[in-house]
C-alpha positions in Angstrom: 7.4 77.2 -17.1 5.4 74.3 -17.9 8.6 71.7 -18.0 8.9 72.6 -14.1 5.4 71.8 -13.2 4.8 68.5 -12.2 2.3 65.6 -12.0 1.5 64.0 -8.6 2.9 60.7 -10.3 6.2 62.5 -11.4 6.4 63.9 -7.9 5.7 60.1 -6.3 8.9 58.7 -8.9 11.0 61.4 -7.4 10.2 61.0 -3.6 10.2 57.4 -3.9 6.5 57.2 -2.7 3.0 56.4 -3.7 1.1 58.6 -5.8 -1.5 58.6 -2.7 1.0 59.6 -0.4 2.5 62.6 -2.6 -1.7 63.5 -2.2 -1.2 63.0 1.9 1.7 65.3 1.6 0.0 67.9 -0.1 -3.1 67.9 2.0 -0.8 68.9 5.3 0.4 71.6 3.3 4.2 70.0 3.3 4.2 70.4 -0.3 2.6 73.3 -2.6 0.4 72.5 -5.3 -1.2 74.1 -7.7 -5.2 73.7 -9.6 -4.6 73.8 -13.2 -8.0 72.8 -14.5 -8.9 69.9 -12.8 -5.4 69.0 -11.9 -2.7 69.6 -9.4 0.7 70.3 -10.5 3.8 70.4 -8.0 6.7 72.8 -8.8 9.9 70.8 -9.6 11.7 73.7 -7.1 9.2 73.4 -4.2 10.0 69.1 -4.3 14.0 69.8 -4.6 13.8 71.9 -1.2 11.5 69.1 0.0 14.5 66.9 -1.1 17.2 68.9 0.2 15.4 68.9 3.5 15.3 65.2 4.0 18.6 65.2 3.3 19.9 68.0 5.9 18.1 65.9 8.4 19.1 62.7 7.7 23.0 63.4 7.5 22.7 66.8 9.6 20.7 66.3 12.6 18.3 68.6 13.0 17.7 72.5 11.3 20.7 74.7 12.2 18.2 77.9 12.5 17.5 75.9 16.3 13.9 74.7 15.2 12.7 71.7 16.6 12.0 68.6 14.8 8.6 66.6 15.8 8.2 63.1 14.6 4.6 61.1 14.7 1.8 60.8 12.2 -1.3 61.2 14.1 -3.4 64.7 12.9 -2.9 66.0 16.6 0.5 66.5 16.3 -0.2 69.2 13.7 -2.3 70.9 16.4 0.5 70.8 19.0 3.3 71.8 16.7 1.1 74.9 15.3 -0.3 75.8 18.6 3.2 75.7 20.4 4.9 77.2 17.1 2.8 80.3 18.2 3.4 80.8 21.6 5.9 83.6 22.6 9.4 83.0 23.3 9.0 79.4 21.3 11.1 77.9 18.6 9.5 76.8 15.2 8.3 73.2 15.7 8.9 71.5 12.7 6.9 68.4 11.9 8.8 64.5 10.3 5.7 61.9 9.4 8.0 59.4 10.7 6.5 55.9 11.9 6.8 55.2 15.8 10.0 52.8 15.5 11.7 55.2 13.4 10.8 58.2 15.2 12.7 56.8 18.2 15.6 55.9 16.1 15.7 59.7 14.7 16.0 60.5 18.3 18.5 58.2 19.3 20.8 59.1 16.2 19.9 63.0 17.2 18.4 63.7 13.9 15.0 64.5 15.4 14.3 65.9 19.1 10.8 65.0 20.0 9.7 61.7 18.9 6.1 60.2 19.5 5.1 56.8 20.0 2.4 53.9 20.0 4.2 50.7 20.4 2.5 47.4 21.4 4.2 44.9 23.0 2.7 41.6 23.2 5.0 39.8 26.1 4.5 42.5 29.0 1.1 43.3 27.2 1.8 47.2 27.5 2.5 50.6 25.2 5.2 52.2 24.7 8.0 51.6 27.5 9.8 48.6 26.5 10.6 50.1 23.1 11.5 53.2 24.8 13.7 51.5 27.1 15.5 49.7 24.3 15.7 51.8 21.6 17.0 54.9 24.0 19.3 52.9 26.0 21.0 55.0 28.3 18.8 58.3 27.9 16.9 59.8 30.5 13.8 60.7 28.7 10.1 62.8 29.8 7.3 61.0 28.4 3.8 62.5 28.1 0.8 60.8 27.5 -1.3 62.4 24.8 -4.2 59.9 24.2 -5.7 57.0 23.8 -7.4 55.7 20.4 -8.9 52.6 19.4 -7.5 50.3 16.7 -8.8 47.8 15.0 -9.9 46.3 11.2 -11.1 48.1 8.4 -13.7 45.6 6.7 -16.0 46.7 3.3 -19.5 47.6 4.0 -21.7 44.6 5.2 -18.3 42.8 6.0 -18.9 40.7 3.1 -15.9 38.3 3.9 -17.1 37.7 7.5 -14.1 38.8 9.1 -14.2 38.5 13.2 -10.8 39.3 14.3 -6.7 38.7 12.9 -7.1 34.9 13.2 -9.2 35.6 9.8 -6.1 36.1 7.6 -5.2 32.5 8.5 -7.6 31.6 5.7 -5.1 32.6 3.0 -7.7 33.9 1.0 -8.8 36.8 2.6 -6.5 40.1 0.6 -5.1 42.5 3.2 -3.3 45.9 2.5 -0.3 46.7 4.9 1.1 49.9 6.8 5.3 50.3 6.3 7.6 49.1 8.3 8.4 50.6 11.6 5.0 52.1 12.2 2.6 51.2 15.4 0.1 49.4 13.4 2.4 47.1 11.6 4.0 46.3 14.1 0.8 45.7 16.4 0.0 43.6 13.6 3.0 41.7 13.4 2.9 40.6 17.1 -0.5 39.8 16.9 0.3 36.8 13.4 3.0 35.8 16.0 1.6 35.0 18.9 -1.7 33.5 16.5 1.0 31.6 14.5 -0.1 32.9 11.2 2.7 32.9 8.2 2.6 36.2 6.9 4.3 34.7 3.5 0.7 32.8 3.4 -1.3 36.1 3.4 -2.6 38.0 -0.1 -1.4 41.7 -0.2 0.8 41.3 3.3 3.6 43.1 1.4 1.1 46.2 0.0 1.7 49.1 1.9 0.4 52.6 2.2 1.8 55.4 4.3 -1.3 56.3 7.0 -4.7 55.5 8.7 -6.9 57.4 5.8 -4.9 55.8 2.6 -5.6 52.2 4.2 -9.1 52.9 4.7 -9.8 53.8 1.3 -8.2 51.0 -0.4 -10.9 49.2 1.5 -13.7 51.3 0.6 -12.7 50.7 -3.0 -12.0 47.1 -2.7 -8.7 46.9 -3.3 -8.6 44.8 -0.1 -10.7 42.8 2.5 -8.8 43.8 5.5 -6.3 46.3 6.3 -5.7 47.9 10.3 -5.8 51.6 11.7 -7.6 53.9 14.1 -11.2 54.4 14.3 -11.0 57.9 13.5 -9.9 57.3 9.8 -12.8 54.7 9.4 -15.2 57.7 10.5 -14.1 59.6 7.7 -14.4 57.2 5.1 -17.4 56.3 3.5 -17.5 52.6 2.9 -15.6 51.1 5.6 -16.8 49.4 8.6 -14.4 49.2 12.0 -13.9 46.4 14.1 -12.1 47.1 16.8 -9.3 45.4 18.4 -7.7 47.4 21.9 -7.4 50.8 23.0 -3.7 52.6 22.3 -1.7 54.8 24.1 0.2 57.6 21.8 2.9 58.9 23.8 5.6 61.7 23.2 8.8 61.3 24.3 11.9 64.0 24.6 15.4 64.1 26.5 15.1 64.8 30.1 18.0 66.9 29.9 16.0 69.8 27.8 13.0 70.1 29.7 13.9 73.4 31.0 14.7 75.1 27.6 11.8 77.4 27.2 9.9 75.7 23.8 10.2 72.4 25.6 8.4 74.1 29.3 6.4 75.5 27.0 5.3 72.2 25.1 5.3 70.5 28.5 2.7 73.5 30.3 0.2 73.3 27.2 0.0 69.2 26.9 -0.5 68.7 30.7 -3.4 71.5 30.6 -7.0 72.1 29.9 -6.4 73.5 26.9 -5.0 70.7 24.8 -7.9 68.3 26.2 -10.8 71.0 24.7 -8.8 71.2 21.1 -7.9 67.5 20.9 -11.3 66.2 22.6 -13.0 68.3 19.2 -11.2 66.0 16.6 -11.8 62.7 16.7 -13.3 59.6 18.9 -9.9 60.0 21.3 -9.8 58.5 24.6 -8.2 61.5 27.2 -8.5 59.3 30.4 -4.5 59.6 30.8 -3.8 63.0 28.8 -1.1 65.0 30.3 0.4 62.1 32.6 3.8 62.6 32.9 6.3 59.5 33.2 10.2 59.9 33.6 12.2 56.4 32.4 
């Protein structure tokens, strides 16, 4: 019926997201959506299991039916859960958009079991490990190295506000749009205004956030902002956007040591430290594979 079909704003009010994002969602197929003319419409039973869902995981843990819960953002993660979803004598891998700082925390708490990460930390001047270390205290995890990815600024076309670096937004006039909290780039960013000594308060559209890579890269496009951060790949796709790059990131998965013999996780472990993940991830974006498959045990 017509009462249970929804608007993507309708859906956005109920998730408690941005309309963009509710867009996001639909485009990696985790909600269904339906053309009706020229719009899409979201079944009000489709979002109440997408609901539920969040739920079961947050005060649950992860599915009963023994599927595996894989949290990260990046697009390869898609590729890994589908290809290892596939493979015979695997579990479903189940996929959380969760930001890096909060993917480690689901794994900690036990409400996720394979959690991903790109986290920079400015006073060893490293990825990844410190947070690790500290936010699994106690747990004897695998890590594998994925890839490596350059981030950096989105600027409009022609970088019409001259922008050169972070130490721009010291100006206070140049606007910026944000990631959320707990994900890699804010808190790259965050680090970064530290160490330069930059108020955040001070800086137009530091409290603006949108959920991933592409959706900050638009807002540029469209001039909604001057500045916003993410990985080169996004600015590729984007037509308006020009990328100045910062450093080079390591994305990282992380697990318990103590399941690296059950069979999805040897599984998961054979196909990321082979040829065969390099070929499928080297064909999707402007990845550095340098260090993919490296396997470090903390």
């Amino acid at each position: 019926m017509a009462q249970d079909l929804l608007t993507a704003q309708e859906a956005a009010e109920l998730l408690k997201v941005k309309k963009a994002t509710v867009y996001e969602m639909i485009k990696r197929g985790e909600i269904p959506a339906v053309k009706i003319g020229k719009q899409l419409r979201i079944d009000r039973s489709d979002l109440q299991k997408k609901l539920r869902g969040q739920e079961d995981r947050e005060q649950n843990g992860p599915p009963a039916d023994g599927s595996i819960v894989l949290c990260g953002q990046d697009n390869c993660l898609n590729i890994i859960a589908n290809h290892v979803t596939m493979m015979p004598g695997a579990v479903p891998v189940l996929r959380s958009y969760a930001g890096s700082y909060n993917s480690l925390h689901q794994l900690y708490q036990g409400t996720a079991d394979i959690a991903t990460s790109h986290l920079w930390d400015e006073e060893t001047g490293t990825y990844n490990f410190p947070f690790i270390t500290r936010l699994l205290p106690g747990m004897p995890v695998m890590v594998i190295r994925l890839l490596g990815r350059k981030m950096g600024i989105y600027t409009g076309r022609g970088n019409p506000r001259k922008i050169n670096g972070i130490g721009s937004l010291a100006s206070g006039t140049v606007r910026m749009i944000n990631r959320e909290k707990g994900s890699g780039t804010r808190i790259l960013l965050d680090q970064k205004l530290k160490t330069l000594g930059i108020d955040r308060r001070l800086i137009p559209g530091y409290e603006r956030e949108y959920s991933n890579h592409l959706s900050i890269a638009g807002a540029v496009a469209r001039g909604e902002a001057d500045f916003g951060m993410g990985a080169e790949s996004a600015a590729r796709q984007v037509d308006g956007v020009e990328f100045i790059p910062i450093q080079t990131e390591w994305y990282d998965l992380v697990f318990p040591r103590e399941r690296r013999e059950e069979p999805t996780f040897r599984l998961l472990t054979e196909y990321l430290t082979g040829p065969e993940f390099r070929e499928e991830i080297a064909a999707t974006g402007p990845y550095d594979m340098s260090q993919t498959g490296q396997v470090f045990y903390l």
